[in-house]
C-alpha positions in Angstrom: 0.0 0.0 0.0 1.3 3.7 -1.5 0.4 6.3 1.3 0.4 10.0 0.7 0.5 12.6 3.1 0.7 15.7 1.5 -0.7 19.6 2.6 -2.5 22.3 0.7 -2.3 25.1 4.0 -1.3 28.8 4.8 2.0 28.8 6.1 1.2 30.5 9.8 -0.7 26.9 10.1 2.7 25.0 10.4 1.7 21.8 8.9 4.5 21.5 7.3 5.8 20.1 10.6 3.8 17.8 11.7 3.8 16.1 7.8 8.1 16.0 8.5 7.2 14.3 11.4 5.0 12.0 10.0 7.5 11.9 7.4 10.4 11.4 10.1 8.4 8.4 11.4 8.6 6.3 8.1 5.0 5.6 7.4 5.8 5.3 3.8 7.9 2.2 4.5 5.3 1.1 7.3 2.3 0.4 4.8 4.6 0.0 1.8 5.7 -3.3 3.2 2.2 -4.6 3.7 0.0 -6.1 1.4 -3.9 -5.8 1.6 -3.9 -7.3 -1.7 -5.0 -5.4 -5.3 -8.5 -4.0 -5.1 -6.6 -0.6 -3.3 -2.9 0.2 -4.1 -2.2 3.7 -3.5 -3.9 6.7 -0.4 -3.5 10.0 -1.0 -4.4 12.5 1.9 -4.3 16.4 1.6 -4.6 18.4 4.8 -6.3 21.2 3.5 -5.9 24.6 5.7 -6.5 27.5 4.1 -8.4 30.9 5.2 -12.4 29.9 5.5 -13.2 32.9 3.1 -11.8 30.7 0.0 -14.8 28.7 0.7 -12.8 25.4 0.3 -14.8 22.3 -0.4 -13.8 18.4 0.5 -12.8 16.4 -2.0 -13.2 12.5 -2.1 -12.6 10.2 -5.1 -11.7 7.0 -5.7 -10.2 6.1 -8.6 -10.9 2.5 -9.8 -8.8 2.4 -12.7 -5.1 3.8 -10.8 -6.6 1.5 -7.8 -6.2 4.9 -5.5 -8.2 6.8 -3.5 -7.9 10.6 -2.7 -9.1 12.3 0.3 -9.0 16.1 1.6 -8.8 16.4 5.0 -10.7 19.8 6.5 -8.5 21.6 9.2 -9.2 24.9 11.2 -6.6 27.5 10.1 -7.4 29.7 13.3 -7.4 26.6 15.5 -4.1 25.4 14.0 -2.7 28.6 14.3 -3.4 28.9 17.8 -2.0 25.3 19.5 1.5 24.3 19.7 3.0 21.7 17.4 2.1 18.1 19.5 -1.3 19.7 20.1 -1.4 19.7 16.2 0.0 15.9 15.8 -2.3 14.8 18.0 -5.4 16.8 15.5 -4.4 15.8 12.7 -3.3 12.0 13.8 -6.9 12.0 15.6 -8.1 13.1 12.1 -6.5 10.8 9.9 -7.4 7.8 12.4 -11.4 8.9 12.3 -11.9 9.9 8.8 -9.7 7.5 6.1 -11.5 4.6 7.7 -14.8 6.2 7.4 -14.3 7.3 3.6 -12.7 3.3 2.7 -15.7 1.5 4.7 -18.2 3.8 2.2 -17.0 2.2 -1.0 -17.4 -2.1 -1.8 -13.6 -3.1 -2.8 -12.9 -6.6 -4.3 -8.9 -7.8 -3.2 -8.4 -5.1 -0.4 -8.3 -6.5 3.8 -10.0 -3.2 5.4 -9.9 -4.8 8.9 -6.0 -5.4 8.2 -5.4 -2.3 6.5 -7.1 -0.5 9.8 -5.6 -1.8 11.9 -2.4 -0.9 10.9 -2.8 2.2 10.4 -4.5 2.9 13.6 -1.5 1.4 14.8 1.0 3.7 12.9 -1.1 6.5 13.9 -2.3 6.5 17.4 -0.8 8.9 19.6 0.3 7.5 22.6 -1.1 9.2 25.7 1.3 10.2 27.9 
């Protein structure tokens, strides 16, 4: 499995950090080495957080053909502008953890383990409380 993480946000937000991070952590390699079989090859996430007044809308689509699925993830510019850097891990972890197996569960894929997939990448993910 290909996973993306990639940011469309106003630089005061500071995403860019938490994606090194994520980076920095090696979750390409993580899910890369793990096969949940054909149906689902590639995830591409964008953390979108822009100012509200460009009226920004979600995208979703899967694309059957490349096997890949695309997802826009919403933030709050003033909210990320406002917390400190873990505060904003644990957001957008919390985030990513909620809302990619939401949109995957919506759509019927022949060849692809969900439960394995999600359980992976909760794994990969989760935040540990401290």
């Amino acid at each position: 499995m290909r996973l993306n993480i990639l940011g469309d946000f106003d630089w005061e937000s500071n995403i860019d950090q938490v994606l090194k991070a994520f980076s920095d952590d090696n979750y390409h390699s993580y899910l890369q080495e793990r096969d949940y079989g054909t149906g689902l090859i590639g995830i591409t996430v964008v953390f979108m957080c822009q100012d509200p007044n460009l009226n920004l809308k979600r995208r979703i689509r899967l694309s059957k053909k490349e096997k890949k699925l695309y997802v826009d993830i919403m933030l709050d510019l003033a909210q990320m502008k406002s917390v400190d850097l873990a505060k904003k891990k644990m957001i957008i972890s919390e985030l990513l953890l909620k809302q990619i197996p939401e949109v995957i569960s919506k759509y019927k894929i022949d060849d692809f383990d969900l439960q394995r997939f999600i359980e992976d990448f909760q794994q990969k993910f989760r935040i540990a409380e401290s």
